[in-house]
N, C-alpha and C positions, 0 to 999 in steps of 0.2 A: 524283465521289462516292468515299468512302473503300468499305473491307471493311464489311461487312456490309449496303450499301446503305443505311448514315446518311452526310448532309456530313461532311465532313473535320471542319467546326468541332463539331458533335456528338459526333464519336470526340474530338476532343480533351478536350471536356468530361467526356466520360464517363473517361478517361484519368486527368483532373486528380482526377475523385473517388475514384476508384481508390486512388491515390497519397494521397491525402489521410487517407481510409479506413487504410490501412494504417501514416500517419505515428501517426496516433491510436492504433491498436491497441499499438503497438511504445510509446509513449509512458505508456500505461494499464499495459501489460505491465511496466515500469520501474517504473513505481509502486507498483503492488502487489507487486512482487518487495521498493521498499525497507520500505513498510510489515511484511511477512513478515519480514522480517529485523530490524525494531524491535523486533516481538512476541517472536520466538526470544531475542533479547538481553536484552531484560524479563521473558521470564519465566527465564533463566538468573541476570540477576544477582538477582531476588529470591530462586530458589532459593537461592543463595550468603549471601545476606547474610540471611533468613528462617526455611530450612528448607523443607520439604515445604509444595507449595500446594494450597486446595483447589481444588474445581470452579470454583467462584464465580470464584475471581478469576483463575482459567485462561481462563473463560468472557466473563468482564470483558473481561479482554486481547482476546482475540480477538477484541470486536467493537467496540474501540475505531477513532477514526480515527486517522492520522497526526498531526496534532495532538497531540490526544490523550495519546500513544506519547510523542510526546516529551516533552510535560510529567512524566510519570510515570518515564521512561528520569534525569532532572535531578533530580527529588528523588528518586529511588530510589537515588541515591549516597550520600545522606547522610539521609537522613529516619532518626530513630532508630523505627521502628517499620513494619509494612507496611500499620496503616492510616493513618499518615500521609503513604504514598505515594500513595494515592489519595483524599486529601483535598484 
């Protein structure tokens, strides 16, 4: 028997989900860190090329998805206007 009075093969299992658990988290972590940094860069370059934004589409942004980000991050180079960024 291992520690804690479970089989060996139990701790490992519980081990393996552990590990598992934590590959996920660090994974999710990465993600939403690149999303955060899509929004920050979207809403800089519209400040840049727009002007002052409002709520709305500060609030737009931020709950777009990653997807999303990018579509808008690609025409927001060149779209003459900012509602044809999120068109």
């Amino acid at each position: 028997m291992a520690k804690r009075g479970f089989p060996k093969w139990q701790e490992e299992f519980f081990q393996r989900g552990i590990e598992q658990g934590i590959e996920q988290g660090i994974q999710q972590g990465i993600e939403q860190g690149a999303e955060r940094k899509s929004r920050d860069v979207l809403l800089h370059l519209l400040t840049k090329r727009f002007g002052s934004l409002d709520a709305a589409v500060e609030t737009r942004v931020e709950k777009a998805s990653g997807p999303q980000l990018d579509a808008w991050l690609d025409r927001a180079i060149s779209a003459p206007s900012l509602t044809e960024v999120f068109e």
